[in-house]
C-alpha positions in Angstrom: -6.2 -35.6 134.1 -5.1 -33.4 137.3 -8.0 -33.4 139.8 -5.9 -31.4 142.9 -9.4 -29.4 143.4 -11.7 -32.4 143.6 -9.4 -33.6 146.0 -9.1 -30.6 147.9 -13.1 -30.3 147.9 -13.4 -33.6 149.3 -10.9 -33.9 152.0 -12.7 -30.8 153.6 -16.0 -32.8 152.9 -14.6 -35.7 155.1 -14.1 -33.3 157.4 -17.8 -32.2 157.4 -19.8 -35.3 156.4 -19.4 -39.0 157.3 -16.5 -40.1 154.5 -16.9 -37.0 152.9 -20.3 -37.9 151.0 -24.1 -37.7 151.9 -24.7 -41.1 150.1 -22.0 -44.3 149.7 -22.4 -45.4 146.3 -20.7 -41.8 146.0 -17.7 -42.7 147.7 -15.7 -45.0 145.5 -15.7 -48.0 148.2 -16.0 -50.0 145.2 -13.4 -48.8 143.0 -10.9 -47.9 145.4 -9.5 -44.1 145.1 -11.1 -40.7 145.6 -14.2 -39.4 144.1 -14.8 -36.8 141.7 -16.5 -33.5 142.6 -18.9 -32.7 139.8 -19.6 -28.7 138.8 -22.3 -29.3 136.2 -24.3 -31.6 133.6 -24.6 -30.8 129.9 -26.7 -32.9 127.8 -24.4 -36.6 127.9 -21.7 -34.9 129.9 -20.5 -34.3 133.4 -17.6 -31.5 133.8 -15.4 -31.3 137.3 -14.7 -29.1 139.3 -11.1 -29.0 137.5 -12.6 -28.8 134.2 -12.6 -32.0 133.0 -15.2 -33.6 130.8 -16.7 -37.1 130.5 -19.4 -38.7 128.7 -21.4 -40.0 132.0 -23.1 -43.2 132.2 -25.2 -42.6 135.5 -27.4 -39.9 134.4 -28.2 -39.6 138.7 -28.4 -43.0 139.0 -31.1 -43.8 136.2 -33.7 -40.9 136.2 -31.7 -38.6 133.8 -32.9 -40.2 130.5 -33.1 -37.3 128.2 -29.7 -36.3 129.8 -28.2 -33.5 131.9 -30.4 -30.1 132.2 -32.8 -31.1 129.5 -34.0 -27.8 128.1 -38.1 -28.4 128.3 -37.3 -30.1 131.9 -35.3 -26.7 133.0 -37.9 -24.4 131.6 -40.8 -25.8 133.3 -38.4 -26.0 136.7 -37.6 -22.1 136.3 -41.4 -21.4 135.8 -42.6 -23.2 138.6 -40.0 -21.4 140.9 -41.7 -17.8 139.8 -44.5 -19.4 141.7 -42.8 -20.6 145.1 -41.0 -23.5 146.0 -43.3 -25.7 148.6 -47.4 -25.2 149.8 -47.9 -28.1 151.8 -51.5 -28.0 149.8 -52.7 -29.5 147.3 -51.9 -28.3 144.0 -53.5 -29.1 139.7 -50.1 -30.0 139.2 -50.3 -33.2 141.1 -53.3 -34.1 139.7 -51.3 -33.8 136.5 -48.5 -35.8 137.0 -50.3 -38.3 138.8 -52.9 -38.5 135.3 -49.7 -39.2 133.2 -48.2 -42.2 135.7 -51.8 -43.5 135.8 -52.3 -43.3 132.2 -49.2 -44.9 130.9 -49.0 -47.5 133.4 -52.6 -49.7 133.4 -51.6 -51.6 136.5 -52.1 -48.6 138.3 -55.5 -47.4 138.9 -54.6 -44.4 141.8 -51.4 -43.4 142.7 -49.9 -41.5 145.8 -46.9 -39.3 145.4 -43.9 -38.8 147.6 -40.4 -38.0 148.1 -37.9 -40.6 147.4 -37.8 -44.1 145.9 -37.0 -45.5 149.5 -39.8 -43.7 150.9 -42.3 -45.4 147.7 -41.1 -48.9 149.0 -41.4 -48.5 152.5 -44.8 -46.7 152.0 -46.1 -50.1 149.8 -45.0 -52.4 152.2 -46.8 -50.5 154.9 -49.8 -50.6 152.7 -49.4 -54.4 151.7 -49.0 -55.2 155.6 -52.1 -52.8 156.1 -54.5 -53.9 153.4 -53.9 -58.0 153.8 -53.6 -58.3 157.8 -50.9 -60.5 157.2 -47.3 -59.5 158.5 -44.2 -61.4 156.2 -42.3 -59.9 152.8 -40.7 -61.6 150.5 -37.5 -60.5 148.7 -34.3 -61.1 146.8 -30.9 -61.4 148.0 -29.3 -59.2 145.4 -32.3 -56.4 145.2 -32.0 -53.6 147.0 -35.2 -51.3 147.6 -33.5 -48.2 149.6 -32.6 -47.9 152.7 -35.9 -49.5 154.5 -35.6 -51.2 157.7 -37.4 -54.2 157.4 -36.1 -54.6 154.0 -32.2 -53.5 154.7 -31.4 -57.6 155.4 -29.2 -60.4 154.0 -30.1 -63.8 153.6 -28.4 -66.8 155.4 -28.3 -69.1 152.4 -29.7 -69.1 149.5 -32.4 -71.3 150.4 -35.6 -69.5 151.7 -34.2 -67.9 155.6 -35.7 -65.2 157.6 -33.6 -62.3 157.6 -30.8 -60.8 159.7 -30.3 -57.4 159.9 -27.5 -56.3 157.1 -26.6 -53.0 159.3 -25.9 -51.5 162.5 -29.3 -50.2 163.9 -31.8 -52.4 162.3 -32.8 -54.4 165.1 -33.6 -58.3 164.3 -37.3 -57.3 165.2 -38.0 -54.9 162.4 -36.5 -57.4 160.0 -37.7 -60.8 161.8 -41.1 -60.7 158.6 -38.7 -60.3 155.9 -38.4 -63.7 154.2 -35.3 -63.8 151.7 -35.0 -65.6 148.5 -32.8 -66.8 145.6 -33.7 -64.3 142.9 -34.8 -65.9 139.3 -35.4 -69.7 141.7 -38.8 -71.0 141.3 -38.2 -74.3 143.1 -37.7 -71.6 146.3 -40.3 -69.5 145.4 -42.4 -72.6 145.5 -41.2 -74.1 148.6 -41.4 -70.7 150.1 -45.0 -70.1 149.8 -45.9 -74.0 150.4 -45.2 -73.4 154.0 -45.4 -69.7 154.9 -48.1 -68.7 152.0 -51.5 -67.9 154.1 -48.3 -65.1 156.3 -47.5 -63.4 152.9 -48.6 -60.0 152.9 -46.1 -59.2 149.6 -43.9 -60.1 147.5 -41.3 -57.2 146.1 -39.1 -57.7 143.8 -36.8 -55.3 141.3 -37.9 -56.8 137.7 -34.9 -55.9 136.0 -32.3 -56.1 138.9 -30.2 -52.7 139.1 -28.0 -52.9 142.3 -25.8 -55.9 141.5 -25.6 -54.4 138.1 -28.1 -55.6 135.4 -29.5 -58.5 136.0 -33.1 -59.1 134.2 -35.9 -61.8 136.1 -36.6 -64.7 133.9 -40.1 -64.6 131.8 -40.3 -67.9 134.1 -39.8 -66.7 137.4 -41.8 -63.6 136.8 -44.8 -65.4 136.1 -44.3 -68.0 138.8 -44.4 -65.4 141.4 -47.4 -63.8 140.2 -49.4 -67.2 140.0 -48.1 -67.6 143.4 -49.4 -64.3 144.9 -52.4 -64.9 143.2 -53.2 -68.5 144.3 -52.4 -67.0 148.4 -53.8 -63.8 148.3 -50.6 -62.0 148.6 -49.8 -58.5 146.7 -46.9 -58.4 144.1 -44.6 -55.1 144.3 -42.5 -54.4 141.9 -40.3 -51.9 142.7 -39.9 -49.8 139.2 -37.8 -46.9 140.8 -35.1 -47.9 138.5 -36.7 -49.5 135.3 -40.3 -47.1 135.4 -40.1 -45.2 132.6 -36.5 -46.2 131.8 -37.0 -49.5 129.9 -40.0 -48.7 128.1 -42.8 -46.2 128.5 -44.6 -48.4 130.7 -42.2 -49.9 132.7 -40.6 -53.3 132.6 -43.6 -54.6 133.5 -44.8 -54.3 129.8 -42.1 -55.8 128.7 -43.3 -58.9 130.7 -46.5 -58.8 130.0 -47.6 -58.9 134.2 -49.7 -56.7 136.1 -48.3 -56.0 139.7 -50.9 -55.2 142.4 -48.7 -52.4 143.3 -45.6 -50.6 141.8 -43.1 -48.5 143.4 -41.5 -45.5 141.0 -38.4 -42.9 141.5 -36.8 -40.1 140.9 -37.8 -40.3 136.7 -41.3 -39.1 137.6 -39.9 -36.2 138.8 -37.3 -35.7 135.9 -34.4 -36.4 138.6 -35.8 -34.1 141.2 -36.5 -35.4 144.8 -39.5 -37.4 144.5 -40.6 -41.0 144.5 -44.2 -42.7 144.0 -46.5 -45.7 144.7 -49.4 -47.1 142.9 -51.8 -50.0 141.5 -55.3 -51.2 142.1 -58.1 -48.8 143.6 -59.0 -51.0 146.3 -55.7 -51.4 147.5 -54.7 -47.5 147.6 -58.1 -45.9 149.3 -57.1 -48.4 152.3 -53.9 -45.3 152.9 -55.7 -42.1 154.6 -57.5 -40.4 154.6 -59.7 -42.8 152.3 -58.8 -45.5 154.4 -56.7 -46.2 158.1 -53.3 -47.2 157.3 -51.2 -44.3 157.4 -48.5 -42.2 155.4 -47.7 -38.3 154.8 -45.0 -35.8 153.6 -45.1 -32.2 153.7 -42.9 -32.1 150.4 -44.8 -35.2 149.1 -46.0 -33.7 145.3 -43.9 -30.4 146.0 -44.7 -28.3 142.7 -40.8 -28.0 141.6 -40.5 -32.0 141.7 -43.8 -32.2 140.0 -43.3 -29.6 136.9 -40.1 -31.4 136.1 -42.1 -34.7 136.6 -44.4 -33.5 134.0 -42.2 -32.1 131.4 -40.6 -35.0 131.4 -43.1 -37.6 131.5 -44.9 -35.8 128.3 -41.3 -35.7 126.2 -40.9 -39.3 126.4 -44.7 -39.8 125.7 -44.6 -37.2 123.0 -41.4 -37.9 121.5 -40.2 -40.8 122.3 -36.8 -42.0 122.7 -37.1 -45.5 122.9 -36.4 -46.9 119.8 -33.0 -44.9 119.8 -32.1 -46.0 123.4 -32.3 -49.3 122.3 -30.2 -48.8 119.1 -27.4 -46.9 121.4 -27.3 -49.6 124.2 -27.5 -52.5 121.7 -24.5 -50.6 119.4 -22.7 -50.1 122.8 -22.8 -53.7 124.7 -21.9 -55.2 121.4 -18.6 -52.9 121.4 -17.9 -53.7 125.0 -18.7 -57.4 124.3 -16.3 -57.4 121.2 -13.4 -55.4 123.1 -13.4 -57.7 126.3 -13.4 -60.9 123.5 -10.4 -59.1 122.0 -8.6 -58.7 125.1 -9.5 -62.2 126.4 -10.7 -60.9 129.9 -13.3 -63.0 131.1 -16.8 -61.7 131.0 -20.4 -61.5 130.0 -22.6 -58.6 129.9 -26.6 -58.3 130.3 -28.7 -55.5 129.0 -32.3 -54.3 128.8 -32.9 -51.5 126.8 -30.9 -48.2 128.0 -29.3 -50.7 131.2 -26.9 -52.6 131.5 -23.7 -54.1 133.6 -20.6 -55.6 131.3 -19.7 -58.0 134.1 -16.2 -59.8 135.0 -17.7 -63.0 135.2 -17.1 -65.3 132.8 -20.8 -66.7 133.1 -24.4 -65.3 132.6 -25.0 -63.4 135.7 -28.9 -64.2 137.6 -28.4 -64.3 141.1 -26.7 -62.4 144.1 -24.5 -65.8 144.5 -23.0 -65.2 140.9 -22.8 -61.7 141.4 -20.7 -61.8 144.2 -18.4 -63.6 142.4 -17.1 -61.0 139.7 -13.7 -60.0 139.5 -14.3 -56.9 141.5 -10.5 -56.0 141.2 -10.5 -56.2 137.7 -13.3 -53.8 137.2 -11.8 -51.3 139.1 -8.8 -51.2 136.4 -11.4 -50.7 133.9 -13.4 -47.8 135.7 -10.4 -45.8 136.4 -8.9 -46.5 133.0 -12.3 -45.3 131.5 -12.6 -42.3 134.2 -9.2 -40.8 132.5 -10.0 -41.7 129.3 -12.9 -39.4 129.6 -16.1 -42.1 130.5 -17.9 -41.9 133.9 -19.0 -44.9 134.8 -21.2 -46.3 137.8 -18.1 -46.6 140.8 -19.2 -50.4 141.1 -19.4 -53.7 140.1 -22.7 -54.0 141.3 -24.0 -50.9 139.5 -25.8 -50.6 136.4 -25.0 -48.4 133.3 -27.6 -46.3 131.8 -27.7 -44.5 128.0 -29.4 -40.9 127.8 -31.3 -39.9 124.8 -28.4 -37.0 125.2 -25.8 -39.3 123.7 -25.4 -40.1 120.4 -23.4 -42.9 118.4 -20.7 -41.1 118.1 -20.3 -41.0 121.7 -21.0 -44.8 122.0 -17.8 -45.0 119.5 -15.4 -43.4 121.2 -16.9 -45.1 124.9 -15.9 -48.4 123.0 -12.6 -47.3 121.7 -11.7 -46.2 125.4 -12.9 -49.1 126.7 -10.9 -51.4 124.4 -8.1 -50.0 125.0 -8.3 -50.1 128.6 -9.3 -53.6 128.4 -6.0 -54.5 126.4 -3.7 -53.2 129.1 -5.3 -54.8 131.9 
């Protein structure tokens, strides 16, 4: 495949913008290599700005699960835009997309919208802090809830730490209540809350793990932490930007069976657009103003583009659901990608929940950061630029999940695994 105007495009973007891109996971740090500019989405494909095709496995990073300009999602974006793009008032739409989160989801009673995933997270921690008087978080080494301050850390060890600041600018202050953990480790979870349980204003915690690839909480550890929270009168987050709406209708938290206090939601509710969203019991929410003190606003927060594609979306997966076909596609496509790697002897093991999933290079099941961090990083670099010029588009990481659009079909899935096995044979 020739890419000299993807190229071109991006060596004046590094001229413009800070490595060229406006977001890293863009830049092919993990891959190694240049990235490609896209031009448009159809349905299951992404096309260059060369004019190249591939079947794309990102779908924006999750939120795109009925695909690339979905026609009910476009329509309702092109009549909302006859009508003007931003009011900074409140509009019926918001009351309507709002009614469909609340409805589908019965852990959450209100909800407030805004504009990004990161901004949802940071917003519920806020509220958790404001709501319980109490000042420390909990999370995982391994999740990652967007590009937060307090929550921007690394652990240590793996055994319960406060945090240090992961980047430049985040000062040990803003971090110095962030209390990290082993993800999927009770016995820390335990000892964590035996001494610091009465300072716990929240646990948060990704469900289903999407940022060092796919890697699903235990039934165990998901009910230990709620027990825990419950016992000291700490919230439980889960941050859903990822899995909300993805992995079933309701959110992986159905397919656990637990009830979160509060839950943080992304770019799906807005059918890919700009928007992000927080929610879960009544008491808790009318503590934000102006029902309450603790504070949070957006001019754009519930914008009526964002919110008519959040709609049309929301009611074709309720309406017509995909579900049961995303299932069939990712179970028909990690067992070709299991198969292939088996074939070609390259050490692996894959995990997948519904639509997501991570083939890993690891020969062992993959549940913590520590394990993660371990893959043969080299070795999937081979296998995403082999697949890139095969014609697949694949997350540029290791660390990056995979996601199937109702857009693609099995024949796609076929020829994604014939790619990938060949690529796997000649690595």
């Amino acid at each position: 495949m020739t890419r000299a105007k993807s190229q071109a495009i991006f060596s004046r973007a590094k001229e413009l913008m800070p490595g060229g891109v406006n977001s890293p996971a863009r830049a092919f740090g993990g891959v190694g290599g240049e990235p490609v500019v896209i031009d448009r989405g159809e349905g299951p494909y992404l096309f260059d700005v060369d004019g190249n095709r591939y079947v794309d496995y990102i779908g924006s990073w999750g939120p795109l699960i009925l695909g690339h300009a979905c026609p009910p999602v476009i329509e309702a974006i092109k009549t909302a835009l006859d009508r003007g793009t931003s009011f900074g008032a409140p509009t019926e739409a918001e009351n309507e997309l709002a009614e469909l989160i609340v409805t589908a989801v019965p852990s959450i009673d209100k909800v407030r919208l805004v504009n990004s995933g990161t901004e949802a997270t940071m917003s519920a921690i806020r509220l958790a802090r404001g709501f319980t008087g109490r000042d420390v978080i909990v999370k995982f080494a391994g999740n990652y809830h967007g590009h937060v301050d307090s929550l921007l850390v690394a652990a240590g060890s793996s055994a319960a730490t406060l945090a240090v600041p992961d980047s430049p600018g985040v000062t040990a202050g803003t971090s110095q209540d962030t209390l990290i953990l082993k993800y999927n480790d009770c016995s820390a979870a335990e000892a964590a809350f035996a001494e610091h349980g009465e300072q716990i204003a929240a646990v948060i915690m990704e469900p289903i793990v999407g940022n060092m690839g796919c890697v699903p909480a235990t039934p165990e550890f998901m009910q230990t932490i709620r027990r825990l929270t419950e016992q000291t009168g700490s919230l439980l987050i889960l941050d859903e930007v990822m899995t909300g709406f993805r992995v079933a209708y309701a959110g992986a938290q159905s397919l656990y069976d637990v009830k979160p206090d509060l839950t943080t939601l992304g770019k799906i509710v807005g059918g890919g657009m700009p928007i992000g969203a927080y929610g879960g019991r009544a008491d808790v929410l009318d503590t934000m103003l102006p029902a309450g003190k603790v504070f949070q606003a957006g001019t754009l927060s519930g914008n009526p583009i964002a919110t008519a594609a959040g709609i049309a979306t929301l009611k074709e997966l309720r309406d017509h659901s995909p579900y049961e076909k995303l299932e069939q596609l990712g179970a028909k496509l990690a067992e070709g990608l299991q198969a292939a790697a088996q074939a070609a002897g390259v050490p692996h093991t894959i995990a997948r929940v519904g639509s997501m999933m991570t083939l890993f290079f690891h020969p062992d099941p993959v549940t913590d950061w520590e394990i993660a961090s371990a893959c043969n990083k080299e070795a999937f670099a081979k296998y995403f630029w082999g697949l890139l010029e095969q014609g697949v588009y694949l997350p540029c990481s290791q660390y990056e999940a995979l996601f199937v659009s109702a857009a693609h079909s099995m024949e796609h899935i076929d020829r994604t695994v014939a790619a990938a096995a060949t690529v796997l044979c000649e690595m």
